[in-house]
Every structure is written in structure tokens, then in C-alpha cells.
C-alpha positions as semicolon CSV with decimal commas, in nm:
position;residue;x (nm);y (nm);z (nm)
1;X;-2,145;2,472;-0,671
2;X;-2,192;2,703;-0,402
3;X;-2,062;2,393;-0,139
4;X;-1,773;2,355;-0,329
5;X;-1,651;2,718;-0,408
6;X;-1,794;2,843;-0,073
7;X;-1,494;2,855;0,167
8;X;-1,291;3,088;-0,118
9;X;-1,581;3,374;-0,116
10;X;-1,422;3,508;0,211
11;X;-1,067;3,484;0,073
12;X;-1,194;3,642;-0,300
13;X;-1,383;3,936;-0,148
14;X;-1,095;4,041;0,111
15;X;-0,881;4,001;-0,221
16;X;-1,125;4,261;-0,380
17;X;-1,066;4,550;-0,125
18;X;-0,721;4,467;-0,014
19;X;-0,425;4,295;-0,137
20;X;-0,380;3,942;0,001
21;X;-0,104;3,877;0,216
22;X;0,063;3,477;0,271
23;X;-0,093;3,545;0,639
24;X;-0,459;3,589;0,511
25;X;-0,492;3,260;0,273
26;X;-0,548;2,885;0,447
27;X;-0,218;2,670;0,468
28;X;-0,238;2,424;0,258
29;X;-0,277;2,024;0,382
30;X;0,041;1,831;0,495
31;X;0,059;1,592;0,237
32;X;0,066;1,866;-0,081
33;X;0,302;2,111;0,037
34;X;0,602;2,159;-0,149
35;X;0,874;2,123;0,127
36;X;0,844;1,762;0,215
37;X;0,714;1,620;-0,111
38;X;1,040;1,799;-0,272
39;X;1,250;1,628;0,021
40;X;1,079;1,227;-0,069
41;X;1,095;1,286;-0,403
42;X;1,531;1,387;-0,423
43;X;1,522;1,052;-0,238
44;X;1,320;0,875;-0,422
45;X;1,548;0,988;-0,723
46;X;1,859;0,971;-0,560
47;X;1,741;0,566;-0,511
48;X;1,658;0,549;-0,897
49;X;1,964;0,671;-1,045
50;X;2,184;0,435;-0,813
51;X;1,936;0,120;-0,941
52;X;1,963;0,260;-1,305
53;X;2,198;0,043;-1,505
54;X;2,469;0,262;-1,651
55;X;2,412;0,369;-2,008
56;X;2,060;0,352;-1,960
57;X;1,774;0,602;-1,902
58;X;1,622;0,657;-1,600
59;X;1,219;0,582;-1,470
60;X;1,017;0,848;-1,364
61;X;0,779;0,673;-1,292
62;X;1,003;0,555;-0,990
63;X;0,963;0,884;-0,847
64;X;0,602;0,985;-0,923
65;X;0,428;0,651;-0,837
66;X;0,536;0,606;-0,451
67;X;0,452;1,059;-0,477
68;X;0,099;1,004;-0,578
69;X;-0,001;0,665;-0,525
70;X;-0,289;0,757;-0,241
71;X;-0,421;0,994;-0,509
72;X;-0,409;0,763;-0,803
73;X;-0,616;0,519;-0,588
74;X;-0,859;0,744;-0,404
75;X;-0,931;0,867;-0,794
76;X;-0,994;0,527;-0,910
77;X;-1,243;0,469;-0,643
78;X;-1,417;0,806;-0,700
79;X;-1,413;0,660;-1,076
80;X;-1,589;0,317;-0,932
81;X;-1,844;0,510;-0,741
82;X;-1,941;0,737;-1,040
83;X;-1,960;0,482;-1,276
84;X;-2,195;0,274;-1,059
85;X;-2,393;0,600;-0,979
86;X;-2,435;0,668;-1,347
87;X;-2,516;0,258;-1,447
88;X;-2,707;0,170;-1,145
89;X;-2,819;0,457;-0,944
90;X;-2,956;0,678;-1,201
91;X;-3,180;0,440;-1,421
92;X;-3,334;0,328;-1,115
93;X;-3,421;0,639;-0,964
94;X;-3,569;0,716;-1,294
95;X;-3,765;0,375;-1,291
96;X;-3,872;0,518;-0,946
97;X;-3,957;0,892;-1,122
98;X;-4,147;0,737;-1,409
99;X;-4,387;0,470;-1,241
100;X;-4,455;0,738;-0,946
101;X;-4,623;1,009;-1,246
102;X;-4,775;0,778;-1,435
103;X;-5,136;0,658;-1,369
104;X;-5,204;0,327;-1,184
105;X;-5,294;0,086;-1,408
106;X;-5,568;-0,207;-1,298
């Protein structure tokens, strides 16, 4: 927990005696600001209404796959890797756990 919510203590406690400022708080990565993820996705939309047959609705799904296809994937792999920690990892390190407290037996 403390890895994890560690790098916002700094930000929450200069929060607590001052107000924050747009200055004090981290930028945020490239690829989740607003600006150019706004500017792909008018394109992306622009594309899908001029492939949309007339009369018919439009796909969003057009728009938000190409938008947050690297995160669908790298969450389907964090999925893999859990499920394989919970199925394979954890009943063998309990195997491990179990045989190394229990008395040797002749």
C-alpha cells in the first residue's frame, strides 16, 4: 500500500497547509492527456461517420478500440499473470509452507 500511494503523500500534505496550484502536481504521462487523445479520437470519428452507411448508426467502438487498445491488452496480460499466480503460484508455495512445518516423517 504504502509503494503504491507513496509518491501522493508529498502532494496530499502540501495540499493540507496550502492550496495546490496546476504548478505543484506531476504532469500527467503523454499517452493520457487530454489534448492529443481528444485530437485522434475527432479523427478517428471523423473516419467513422464517412464509412457509416447513411441511415444507419454509427460504431463507437471505432473510436474507443484504436484509443485504448495498448490498455485493453496490457490488462489482459496483468489478468494472465494473476490468474496463473493465484492457480499455480500460490498452492505451491503453500505445498512449500506446509511440508517445511510439519515433522519429517521416516
Amino acid at each position: 500500500s504504502r509503494l503504491w500511494l507513496g509518491w501522493c503523500a508529498a502532494i496530499a500534505y502540501r495540499g493540507w497547509s496550502k492550496p495546490l496550484h496546476e504548478e505543484d502536481l506531476p504532469s500527467a504521462p503523454s499517452g493520457v492527456r487530454s489534448e492529443p487523445l481528444h485530437r485522434v479520437a475527432v479523427e478517428l470519428w471523423e473516419a467513422e461517420l464517412a464509412r457509416a452507411e447513411p441511415g444507419k448508426a454509427q460504431v463507437l467502438s471505432g473510436v474507443l478500440y484504436p484509443l485504448a487498445r495498448r490498455s485493453f491488452y496490457q490488462g489482459g496480460a496483468l489478468l494472465v499473470v494473476s490468474g496463473l499466480c493465484n492457480s499455480v503460484a500460490r498452492p505451491l508455495l503453500l505445498k512449500s509452507a506446509v511440508e517445511s512445518i510439519s515433522p519429517d516423517e521416516p
